[in-house]
N, C-alpha and C positions, 0 to 999 in steps of 0.2 A: 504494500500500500504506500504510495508517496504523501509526504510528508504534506500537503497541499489539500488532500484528500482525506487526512489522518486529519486534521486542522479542521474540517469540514464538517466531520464527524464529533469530533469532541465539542463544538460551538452547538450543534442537534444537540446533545446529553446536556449542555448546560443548561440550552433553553427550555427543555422538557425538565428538569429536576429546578425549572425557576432559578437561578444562579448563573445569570448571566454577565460577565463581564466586561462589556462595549456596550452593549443595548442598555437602554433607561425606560423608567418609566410602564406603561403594558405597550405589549406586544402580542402579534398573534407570530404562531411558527410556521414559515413560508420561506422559499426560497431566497427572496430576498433577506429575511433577518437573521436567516443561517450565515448567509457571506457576510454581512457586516458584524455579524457577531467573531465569525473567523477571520475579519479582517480585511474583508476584500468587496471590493467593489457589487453594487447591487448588479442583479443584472449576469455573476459571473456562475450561477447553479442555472444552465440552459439545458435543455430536452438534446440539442445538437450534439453534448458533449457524451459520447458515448458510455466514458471514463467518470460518467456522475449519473448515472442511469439506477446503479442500485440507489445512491443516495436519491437519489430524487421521487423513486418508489417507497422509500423508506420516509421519505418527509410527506408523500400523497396518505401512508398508511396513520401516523401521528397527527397530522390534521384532520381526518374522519376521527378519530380518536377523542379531540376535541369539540367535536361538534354535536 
C-alpha cells in the first residue's frame, strides 16, 4: 500500500471514530473531507483513479452507514 493511500485510509478511521485532525467543526464523510483531512486537495478521491476504487467503495459503504 503506498504511503498516499495509507494517508487516505487513516484520515477515513479518524473521521468515523470522530477524531479528526485538519477538519473542524461537523462534517459529513465524503470524498472530499477524506483528502482534506489527509491532506490533500478536494477533488483528489476521483472514480478515475483506479488505485482508490476500494477506498472509495469503502467511503460509498460508511456513508449508507450514516444515513
Amino acid at each position: 500500500m503506498s504511503k498516499t493511500l495509507k494517508n487516505f485510509y487513516d484520515a477515513l478511521q479518524r473521521l468515523i471514530d470522530e477524531k479528526p485532525k485538519v477538519i473542524t467543526g461537523t462534517y459529513s464523510i465524503n470524498n472530499d473531507t477524506v483528502a482534506l483531512e489527509a491532506g490533500r486537495k478536494r477533488g483528489t478521491i476521483k472514480k478515475s483513479r483506479p488505485e482508490l476504487a476500494e477506498l472509495i467503495e469503502i467511503l460509498k459503504q460508511e456513508v449508507l452507514a450514516y444515513m
